[in-house]
VOLUMKOL-746312 format. One record per atom (N, C-alpha, C): residue in one letter; atom name; chain; x, y, z; residue number from 1. Coordinates in pm, whole numbers. Layout:
N
   res   atom   chain        X        Y        Z     n
     a     CA       A        X        Y        Z   NUM
...
//
This chain:
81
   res   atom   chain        X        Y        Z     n
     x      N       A      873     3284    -3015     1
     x     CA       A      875     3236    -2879     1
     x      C       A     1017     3251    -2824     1
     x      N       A     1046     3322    -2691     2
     x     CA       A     1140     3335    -2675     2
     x      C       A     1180     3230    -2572     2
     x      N       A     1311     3151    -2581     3
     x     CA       A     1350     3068    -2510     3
     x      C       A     1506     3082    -2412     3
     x      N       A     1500     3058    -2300     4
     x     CA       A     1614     3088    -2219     4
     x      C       A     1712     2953    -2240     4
     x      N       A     1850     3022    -2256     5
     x     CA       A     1913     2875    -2290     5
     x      C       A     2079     2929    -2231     5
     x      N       A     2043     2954    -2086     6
     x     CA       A     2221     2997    -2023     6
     x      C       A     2293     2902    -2019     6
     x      N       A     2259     2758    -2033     7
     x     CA       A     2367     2747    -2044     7
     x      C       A     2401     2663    -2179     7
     x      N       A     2362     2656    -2299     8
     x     CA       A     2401     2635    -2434     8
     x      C       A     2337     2498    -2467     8
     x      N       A     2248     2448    -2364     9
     x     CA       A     2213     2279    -2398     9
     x      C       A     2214     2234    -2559     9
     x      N       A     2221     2141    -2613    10
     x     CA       A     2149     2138    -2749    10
     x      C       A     1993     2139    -2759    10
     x      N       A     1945     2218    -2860    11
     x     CA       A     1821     2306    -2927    11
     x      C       A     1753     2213    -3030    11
     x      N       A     1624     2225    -3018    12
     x     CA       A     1559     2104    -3153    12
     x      C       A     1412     2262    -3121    12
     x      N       A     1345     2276    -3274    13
     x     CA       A     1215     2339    -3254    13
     x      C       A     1169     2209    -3172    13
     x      N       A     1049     2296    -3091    14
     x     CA       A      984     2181    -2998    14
     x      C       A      863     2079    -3079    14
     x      N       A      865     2166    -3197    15
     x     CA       A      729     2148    -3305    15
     x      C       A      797     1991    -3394    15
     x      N       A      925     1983    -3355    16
     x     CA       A      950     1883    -3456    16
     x      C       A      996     1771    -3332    16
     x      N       A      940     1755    -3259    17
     x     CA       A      945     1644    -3134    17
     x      C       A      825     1542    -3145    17
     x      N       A      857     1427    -3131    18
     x     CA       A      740     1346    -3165    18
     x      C       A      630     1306    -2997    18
     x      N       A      498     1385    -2987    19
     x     CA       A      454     1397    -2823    19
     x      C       A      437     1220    -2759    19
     x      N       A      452     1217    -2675    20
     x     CA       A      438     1068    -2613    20
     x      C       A      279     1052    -2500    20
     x      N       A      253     1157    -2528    21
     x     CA       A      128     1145    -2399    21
     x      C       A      -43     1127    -2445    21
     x      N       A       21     1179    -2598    22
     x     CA       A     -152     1172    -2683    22
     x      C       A     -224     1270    -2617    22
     x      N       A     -381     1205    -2578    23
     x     CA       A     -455     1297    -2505    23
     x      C       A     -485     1296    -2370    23
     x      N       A     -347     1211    -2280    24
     x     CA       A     -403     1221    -2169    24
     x      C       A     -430     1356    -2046    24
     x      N       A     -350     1439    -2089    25
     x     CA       A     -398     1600    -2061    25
     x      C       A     -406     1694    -2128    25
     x      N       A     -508     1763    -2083    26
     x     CA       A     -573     1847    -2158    26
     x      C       A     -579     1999    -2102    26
     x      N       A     -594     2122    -2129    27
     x     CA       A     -611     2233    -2052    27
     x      C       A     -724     2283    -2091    27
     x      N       A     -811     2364    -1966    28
     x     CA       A     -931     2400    -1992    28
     x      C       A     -878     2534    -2098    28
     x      N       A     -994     2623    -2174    29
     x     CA       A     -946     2702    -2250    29
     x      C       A     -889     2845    -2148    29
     x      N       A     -910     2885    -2047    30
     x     CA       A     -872     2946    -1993    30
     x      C       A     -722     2903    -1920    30
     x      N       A     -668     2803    -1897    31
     x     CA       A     -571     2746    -1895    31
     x      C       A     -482     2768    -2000    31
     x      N       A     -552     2729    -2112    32
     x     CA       A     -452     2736    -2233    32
     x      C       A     -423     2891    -2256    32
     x      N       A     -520     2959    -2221    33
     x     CA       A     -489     3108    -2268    33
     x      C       A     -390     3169    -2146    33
     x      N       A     -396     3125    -2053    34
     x     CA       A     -253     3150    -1917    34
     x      C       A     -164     3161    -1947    34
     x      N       A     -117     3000    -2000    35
     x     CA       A      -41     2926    -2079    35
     x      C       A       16     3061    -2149    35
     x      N       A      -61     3038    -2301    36
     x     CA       A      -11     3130    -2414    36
     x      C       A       -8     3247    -2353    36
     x      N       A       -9     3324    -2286    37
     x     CA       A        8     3452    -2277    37
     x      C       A      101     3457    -2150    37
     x      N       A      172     3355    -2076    38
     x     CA       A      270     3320    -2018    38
     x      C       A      408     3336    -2130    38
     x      N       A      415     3266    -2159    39
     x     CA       A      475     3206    -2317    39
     x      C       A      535     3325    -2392    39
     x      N       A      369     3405    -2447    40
     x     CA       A      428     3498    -2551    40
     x      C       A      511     3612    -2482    40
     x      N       A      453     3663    -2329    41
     x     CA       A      543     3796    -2270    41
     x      C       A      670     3728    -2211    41
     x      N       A      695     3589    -2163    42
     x     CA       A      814     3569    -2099    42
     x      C       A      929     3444    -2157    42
     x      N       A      846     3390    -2240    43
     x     CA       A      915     3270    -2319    43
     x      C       A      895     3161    -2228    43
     x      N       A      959     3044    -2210    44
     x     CA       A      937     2977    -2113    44
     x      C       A     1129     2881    -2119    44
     x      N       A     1165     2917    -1965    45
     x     CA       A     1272     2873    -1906    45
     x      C       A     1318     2733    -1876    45
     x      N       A     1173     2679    -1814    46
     x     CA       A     1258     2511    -1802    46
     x      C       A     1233     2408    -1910    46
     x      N       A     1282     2396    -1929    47
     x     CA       A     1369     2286    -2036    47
     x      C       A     1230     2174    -2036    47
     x      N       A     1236     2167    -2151    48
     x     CA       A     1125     2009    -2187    48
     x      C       A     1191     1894    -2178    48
     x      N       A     1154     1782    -2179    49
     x     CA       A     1250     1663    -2140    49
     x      C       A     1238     1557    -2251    49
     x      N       A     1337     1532    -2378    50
     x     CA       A     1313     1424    -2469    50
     x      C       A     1428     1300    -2463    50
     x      N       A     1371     1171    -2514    51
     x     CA       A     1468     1096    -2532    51
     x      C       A     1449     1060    -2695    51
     x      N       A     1591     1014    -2716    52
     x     CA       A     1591      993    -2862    52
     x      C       A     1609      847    -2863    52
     x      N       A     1514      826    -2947    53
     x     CA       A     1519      634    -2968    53
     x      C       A     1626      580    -3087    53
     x      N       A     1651      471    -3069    54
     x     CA       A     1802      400    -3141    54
     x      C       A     1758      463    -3302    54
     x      N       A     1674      511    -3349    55
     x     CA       A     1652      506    -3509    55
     x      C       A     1659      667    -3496    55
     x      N       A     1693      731    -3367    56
     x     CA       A     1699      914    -3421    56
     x      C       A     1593      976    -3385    56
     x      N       A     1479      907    -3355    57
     x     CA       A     1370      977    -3346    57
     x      C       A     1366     1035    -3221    57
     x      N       A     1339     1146    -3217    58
     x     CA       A     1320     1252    -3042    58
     x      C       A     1169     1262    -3015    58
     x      N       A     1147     1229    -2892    59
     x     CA       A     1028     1179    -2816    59
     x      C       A     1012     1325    -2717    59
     x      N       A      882     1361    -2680    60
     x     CA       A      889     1450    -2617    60
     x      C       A      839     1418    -2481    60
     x      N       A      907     1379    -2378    61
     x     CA       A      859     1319    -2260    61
     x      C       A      763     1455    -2154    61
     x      N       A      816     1558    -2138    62
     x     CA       A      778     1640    -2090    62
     x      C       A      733     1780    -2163    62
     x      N       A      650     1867    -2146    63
     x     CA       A      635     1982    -2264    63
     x      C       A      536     1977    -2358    63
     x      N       A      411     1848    -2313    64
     x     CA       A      361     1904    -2440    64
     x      C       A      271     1985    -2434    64
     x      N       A      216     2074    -2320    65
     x     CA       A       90     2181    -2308    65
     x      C       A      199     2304    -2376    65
     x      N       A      342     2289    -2312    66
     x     CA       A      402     2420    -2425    66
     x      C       A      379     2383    -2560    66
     x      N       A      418     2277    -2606    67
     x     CA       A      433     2221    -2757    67
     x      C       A      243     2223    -2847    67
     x      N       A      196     2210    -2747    68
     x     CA       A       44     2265    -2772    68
     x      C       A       11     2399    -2819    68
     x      N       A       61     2490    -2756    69
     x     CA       A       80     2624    -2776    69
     x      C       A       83     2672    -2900    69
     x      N       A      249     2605    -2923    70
     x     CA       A      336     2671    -3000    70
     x      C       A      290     2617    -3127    70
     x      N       A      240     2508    -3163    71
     x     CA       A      180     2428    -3258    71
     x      C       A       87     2498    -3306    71
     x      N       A      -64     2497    -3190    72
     x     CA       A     -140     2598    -3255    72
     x      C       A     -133     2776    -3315    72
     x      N       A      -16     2792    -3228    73
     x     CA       A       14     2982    -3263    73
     x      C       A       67     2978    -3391    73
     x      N       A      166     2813    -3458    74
     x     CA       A      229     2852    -3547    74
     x      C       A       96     2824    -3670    74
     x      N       A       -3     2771    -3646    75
     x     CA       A      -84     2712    -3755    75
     x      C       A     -182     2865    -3817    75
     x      N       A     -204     2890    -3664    76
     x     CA       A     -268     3058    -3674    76
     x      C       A     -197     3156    -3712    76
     x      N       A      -96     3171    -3682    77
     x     CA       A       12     3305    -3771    77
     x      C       A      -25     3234    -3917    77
     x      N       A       31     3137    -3936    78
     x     CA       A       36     3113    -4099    78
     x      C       A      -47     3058    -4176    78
     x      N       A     -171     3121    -4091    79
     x     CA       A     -288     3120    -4175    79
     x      C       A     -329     3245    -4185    79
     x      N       A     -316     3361    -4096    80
     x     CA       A     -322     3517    -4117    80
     x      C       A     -217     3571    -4171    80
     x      N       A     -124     3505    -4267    81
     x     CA       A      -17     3567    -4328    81
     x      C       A        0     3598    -4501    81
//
């Protein structure tokens, strides 16, 4: 997944963010396939939004239909590998 980062922010995989929203949205499957094929030809540019709680832990406030994605693409590559 390619990610734009001009101007150097600090970087975490998005896969190791803990999601805060559960299941309150969802994408139809044609959505999700937008999505992923948004994603795989262009990467995706704006920034997800986390806060980190007093014990370290990083929360993923914004991002998780990307973090959906990337979750399932990584489960499917490394199961066809």
């Amino acid at each position: 997944m390619k990610v734009e980062n001009p101007t150097n922010l600090p970087t975490i995989p998005i896969a190791d963010l803990l999601p805060t929203q559960g299941n309150l949205k969802d994408l139809s499957e044609k959505n999700y396939n937008k999505l992923k094929n948004t994603i795989s030809n262009r990467g995706f540019s704006v920034p997800v939004y986390v806060w980190e709680d007093t014990k370290g832990i990083k929360h993923l406030l914004d991002g998780h239909q990307r973090q959906r994605v990337d979750r399932k693409s990584t489960r499917l590559n490394s199961s066809h590998g």
